[in-house]
N, CA, C and O atoms as a printed pandas DataFrame, in Angstrom:
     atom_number atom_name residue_name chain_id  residue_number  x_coord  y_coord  z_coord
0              1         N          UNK        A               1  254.122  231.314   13.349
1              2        CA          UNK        A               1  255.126  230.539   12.646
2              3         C          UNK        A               1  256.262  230.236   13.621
3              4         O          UNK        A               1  256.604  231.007   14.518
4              5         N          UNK        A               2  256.812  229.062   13.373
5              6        CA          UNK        A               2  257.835  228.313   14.410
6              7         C          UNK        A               2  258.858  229.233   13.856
7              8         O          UNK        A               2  259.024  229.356   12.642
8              9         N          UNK        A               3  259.782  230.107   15.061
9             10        CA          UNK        A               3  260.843  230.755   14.645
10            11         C          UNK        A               3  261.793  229.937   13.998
11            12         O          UNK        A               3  262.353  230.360   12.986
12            13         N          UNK        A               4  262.067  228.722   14.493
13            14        CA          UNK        A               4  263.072  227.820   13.728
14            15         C          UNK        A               4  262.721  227.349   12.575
15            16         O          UNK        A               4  263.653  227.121   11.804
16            17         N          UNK        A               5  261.655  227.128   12.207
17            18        CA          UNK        A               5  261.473  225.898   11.023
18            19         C          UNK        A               5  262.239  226.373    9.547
19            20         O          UNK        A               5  261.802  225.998    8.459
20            21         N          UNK        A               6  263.135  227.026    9.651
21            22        CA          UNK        A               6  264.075  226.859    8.627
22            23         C          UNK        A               6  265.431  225.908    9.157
23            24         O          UNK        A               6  266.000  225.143    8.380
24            25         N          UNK        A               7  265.816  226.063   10.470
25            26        CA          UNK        A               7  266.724  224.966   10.944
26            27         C          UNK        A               7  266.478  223.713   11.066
27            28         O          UNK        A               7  265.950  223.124   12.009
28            29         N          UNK        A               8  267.052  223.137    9.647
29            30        CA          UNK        A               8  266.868  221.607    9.640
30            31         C          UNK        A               8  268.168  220.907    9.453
31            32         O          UNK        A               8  269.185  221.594    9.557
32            33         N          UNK        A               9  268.267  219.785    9.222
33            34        CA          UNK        A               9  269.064  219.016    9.284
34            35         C          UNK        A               9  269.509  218.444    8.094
35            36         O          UNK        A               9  268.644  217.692    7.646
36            37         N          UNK        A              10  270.851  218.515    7.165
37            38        CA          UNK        A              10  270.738  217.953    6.264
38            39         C          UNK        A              10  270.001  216.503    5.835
39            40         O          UNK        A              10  269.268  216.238    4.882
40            41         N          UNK        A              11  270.487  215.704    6.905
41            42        CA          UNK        A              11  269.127  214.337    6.452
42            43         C          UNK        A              11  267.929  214.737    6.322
43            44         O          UNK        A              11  267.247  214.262    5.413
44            45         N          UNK        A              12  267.357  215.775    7.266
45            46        CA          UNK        A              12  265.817  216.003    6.664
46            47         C          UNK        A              12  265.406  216.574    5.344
47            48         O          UNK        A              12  264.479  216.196    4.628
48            49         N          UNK        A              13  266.347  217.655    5.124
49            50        CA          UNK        A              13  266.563  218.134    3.581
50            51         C          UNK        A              13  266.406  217.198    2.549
51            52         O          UNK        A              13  265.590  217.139    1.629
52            53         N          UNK        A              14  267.575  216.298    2.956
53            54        CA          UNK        A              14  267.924  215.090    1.931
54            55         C          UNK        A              14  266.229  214.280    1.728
55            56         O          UNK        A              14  265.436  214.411    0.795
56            57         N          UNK        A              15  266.120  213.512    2.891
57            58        CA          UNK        A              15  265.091  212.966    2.647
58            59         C          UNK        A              15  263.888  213.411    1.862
59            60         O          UNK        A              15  263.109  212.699    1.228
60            61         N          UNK        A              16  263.870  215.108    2.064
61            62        CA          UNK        A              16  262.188  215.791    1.601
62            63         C          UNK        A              16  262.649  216.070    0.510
63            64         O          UNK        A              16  261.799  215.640   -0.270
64            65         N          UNK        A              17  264.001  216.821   -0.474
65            66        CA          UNK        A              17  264.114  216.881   -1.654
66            67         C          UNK        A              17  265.128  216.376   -2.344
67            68         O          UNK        A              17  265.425  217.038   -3.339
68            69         N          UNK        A              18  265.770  215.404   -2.142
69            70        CA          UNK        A              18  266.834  214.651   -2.421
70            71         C          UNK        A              18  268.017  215.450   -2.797
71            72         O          UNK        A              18  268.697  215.164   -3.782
72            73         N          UNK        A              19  268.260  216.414   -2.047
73            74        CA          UNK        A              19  269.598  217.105   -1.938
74            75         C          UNK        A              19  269.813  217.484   -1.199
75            76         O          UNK        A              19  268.996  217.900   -0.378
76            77         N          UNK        A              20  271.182  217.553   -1.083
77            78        CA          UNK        A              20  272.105  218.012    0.127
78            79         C          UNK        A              20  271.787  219.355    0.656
79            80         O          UNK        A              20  271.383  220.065   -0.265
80            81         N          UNK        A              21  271.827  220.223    2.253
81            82        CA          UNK        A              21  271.818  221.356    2.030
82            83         C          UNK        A              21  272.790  222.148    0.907
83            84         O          UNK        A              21  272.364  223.153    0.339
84            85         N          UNK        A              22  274.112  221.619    0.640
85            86        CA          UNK        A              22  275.172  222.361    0.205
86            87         C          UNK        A              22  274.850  222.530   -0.913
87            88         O          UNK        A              22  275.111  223.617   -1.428
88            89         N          UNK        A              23  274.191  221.540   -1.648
89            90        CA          UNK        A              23  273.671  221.464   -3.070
90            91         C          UNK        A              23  272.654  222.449   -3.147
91            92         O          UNK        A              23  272.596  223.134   -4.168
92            93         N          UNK        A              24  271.774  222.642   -2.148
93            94        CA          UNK        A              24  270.649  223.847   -2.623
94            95         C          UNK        A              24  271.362  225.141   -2.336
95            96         O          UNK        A              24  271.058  226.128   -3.006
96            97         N          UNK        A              25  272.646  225.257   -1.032
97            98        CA          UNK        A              25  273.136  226.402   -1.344
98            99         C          UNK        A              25  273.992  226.890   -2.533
99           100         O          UNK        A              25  274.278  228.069   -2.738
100          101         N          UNK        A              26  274.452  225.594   -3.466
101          102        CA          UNK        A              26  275.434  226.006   -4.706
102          103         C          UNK        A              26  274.057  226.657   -5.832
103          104         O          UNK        A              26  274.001  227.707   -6.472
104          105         N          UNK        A              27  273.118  225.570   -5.709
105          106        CA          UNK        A              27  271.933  226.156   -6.934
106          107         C          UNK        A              27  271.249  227.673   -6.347
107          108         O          UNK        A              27  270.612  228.377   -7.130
108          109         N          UNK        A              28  271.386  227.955   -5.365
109          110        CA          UNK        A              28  271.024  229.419   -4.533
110          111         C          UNK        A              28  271.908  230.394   -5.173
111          112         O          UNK        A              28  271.362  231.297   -5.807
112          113         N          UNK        A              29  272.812  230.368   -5.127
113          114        CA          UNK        A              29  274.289  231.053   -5.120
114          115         C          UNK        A              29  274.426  231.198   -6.801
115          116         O          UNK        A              29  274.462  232.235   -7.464
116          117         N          UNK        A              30  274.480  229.972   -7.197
117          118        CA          UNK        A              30  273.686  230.079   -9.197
118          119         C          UNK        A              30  272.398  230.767   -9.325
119          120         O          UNK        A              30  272.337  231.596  -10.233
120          121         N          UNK        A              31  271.769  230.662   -8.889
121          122        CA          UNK        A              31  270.518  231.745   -9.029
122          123         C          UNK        A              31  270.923  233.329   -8.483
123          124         O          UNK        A              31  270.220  234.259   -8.877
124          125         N          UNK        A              32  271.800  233.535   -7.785
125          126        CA          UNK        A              32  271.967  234.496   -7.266
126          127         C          UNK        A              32  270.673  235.152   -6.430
127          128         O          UNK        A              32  270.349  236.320   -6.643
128          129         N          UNK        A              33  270.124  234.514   -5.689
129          130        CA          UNK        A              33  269.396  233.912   -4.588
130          131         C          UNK        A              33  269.521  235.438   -3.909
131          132         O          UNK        A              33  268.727  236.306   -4.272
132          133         N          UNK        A              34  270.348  235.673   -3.105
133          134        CA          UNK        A              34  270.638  236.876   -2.401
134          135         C          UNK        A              34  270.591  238.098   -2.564
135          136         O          UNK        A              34  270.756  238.896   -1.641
136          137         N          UNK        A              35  270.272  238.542   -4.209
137          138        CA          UNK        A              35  269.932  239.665   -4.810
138          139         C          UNK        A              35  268.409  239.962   -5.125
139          140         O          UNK        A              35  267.901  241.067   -5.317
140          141         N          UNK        A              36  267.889  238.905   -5.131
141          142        CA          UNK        A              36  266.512  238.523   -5.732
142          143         C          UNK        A              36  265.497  238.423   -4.422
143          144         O          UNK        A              36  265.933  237.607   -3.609
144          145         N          UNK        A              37  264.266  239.040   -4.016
145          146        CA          UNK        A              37  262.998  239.009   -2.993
146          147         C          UNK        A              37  262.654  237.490   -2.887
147          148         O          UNK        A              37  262.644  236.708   -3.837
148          149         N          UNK        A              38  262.383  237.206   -1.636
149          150        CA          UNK        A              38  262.433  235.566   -1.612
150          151         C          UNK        A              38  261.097  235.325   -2.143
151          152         O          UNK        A              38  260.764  234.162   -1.914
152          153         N          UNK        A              39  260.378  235.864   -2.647
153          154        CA          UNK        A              39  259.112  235.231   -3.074
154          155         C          UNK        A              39  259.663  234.575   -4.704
155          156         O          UNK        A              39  259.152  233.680   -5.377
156          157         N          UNK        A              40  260.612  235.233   -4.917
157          158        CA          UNK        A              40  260.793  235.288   -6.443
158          159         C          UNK        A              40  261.518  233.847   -6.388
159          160         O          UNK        A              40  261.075  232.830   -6.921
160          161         N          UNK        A              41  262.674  233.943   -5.671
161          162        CA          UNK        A              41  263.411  232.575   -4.916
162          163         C          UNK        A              41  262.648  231.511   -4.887
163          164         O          UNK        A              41  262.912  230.593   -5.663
164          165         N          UNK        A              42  261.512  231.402   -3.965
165          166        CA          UNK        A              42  260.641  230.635   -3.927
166          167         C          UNK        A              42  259.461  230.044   -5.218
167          168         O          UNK        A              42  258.883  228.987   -5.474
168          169         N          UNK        A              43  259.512  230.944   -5.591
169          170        CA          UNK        A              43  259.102  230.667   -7.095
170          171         C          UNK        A              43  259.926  229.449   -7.536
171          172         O          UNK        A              43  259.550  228.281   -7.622
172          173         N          UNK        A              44  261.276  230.039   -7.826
173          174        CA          UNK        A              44  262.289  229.698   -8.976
174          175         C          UNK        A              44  262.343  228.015   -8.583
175          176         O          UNK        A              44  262.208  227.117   -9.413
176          177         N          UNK        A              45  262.664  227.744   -6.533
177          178        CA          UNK        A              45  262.680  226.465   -6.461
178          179         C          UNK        A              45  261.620  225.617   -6.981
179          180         O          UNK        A              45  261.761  224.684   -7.772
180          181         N          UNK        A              46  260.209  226.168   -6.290
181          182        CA          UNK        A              46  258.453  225.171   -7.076
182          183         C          UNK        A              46  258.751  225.301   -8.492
183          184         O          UNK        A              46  258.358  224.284   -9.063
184          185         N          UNK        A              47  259.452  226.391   -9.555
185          186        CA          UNK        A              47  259.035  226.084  -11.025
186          187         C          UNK        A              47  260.146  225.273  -11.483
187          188         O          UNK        A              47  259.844  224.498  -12.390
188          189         N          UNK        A              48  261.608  225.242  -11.012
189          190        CA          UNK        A              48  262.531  224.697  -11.750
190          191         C          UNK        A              48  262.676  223.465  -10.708
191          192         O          UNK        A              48  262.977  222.443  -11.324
192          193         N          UNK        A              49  262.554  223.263   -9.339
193          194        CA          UNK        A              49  262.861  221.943   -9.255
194          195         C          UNK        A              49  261.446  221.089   -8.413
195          196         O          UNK        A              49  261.621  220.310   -7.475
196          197         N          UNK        A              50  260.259  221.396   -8.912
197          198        CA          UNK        A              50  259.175  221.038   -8.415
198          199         C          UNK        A              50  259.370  220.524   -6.593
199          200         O          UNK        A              50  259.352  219.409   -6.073
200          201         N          UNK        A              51  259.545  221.875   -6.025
201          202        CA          UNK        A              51  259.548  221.935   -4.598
202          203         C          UNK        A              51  258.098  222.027   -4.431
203          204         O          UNK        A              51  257.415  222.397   -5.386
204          205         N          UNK        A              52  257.533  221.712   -3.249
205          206        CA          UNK        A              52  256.464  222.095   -2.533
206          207         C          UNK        A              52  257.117  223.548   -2.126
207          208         O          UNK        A              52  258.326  223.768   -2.056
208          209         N          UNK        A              53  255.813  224.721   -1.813
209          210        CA          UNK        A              53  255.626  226.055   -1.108
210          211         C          UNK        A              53  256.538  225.869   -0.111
211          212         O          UNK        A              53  257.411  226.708    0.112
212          213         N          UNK        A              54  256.345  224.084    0.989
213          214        CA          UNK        A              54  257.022  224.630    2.169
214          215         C          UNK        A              54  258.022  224.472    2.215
215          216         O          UNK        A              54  258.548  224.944    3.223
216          217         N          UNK        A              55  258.809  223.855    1.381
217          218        CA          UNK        A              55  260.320  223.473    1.061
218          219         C          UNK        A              55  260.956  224.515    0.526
219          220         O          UNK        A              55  261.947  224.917    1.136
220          221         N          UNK        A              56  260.550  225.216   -0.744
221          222        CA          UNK        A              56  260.731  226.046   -1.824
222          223         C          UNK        A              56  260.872  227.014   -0.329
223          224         O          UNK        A              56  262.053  227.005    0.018
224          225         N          UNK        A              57  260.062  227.772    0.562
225          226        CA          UNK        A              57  260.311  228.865    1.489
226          227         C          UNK        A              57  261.081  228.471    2.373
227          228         O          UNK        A              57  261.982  229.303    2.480
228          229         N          UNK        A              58  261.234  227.507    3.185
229          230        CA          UNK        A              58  262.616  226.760    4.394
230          231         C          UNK        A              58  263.790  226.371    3.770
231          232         O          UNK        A              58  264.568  225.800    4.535
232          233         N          UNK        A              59  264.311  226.542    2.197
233          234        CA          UNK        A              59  265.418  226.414    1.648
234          235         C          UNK        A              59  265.747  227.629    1.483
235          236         O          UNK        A              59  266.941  227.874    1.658
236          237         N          UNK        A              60  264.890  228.710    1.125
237          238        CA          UNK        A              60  265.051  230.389    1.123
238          239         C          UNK        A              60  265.707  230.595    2.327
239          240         O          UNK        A              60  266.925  230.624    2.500
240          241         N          UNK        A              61  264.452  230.799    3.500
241          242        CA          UNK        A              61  264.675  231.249    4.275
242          243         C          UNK        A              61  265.873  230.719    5.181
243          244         O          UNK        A              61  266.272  231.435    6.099
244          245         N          UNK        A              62  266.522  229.327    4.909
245          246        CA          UNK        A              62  267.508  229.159    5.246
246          247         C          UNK        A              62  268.847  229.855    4.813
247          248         O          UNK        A              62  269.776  230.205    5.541
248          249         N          UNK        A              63  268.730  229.962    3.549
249          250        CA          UNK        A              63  269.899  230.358    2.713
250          251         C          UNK        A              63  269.630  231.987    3.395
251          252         O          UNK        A              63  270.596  232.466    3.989
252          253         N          UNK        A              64  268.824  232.514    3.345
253          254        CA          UNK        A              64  269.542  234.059    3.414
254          255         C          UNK        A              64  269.954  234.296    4.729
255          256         O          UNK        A              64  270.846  235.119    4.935
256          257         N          UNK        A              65  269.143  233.361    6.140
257          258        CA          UNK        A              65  269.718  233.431    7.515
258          259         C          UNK        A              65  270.757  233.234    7.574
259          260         O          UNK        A              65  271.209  233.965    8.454
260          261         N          UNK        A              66  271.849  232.379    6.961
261          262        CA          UNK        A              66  272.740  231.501    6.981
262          263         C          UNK        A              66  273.797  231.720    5.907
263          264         O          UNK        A              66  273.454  232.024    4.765
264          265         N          UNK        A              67  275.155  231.563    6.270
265          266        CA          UNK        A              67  275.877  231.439    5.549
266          267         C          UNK        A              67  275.925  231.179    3.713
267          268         O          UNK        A              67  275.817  229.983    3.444
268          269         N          UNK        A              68  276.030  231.860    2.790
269          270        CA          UNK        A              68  275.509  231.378    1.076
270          271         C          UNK        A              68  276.922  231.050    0.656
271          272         O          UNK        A              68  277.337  231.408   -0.447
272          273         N          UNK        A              69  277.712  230.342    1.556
273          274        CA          UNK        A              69  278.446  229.591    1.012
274          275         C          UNK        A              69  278.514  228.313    1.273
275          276         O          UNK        A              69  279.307  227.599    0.659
């Protein structure tokens, strides 16, 4: 696995799920994202905002590397 492929770019974000990074970190931060095992995380994005696996895990794995504000 590419050590980076959670470092993306908000335009690429934007383009693959039509939101902002900041926007998936506010709905992260509402889920309380950071308390919860990222599989569960990853879940929550594929069931509540019909992410693909690889989006639903590179929005995780971004959010917990990274700043959750």
């Amino acid at each position: 696995m590419k050590k980076e492929y959670w470092d993306v770019a908000d335009e690429q974000i934007i383009e693959k799920t039509g939101k902002k990074i900041a926007d998936w970190i506010a709905i992260l931060n509402e889920f309380n994202a950071a308390d919860k095992k990222s599989n569960e995380v990853v879940s929550h994005l594929q069931t509540k905002y019909e992410l693909s696996r690889y989006w639903a895990r590179t929005l995780t794995t971004y959010y917990l590397k990274n700043d959750k504000k």
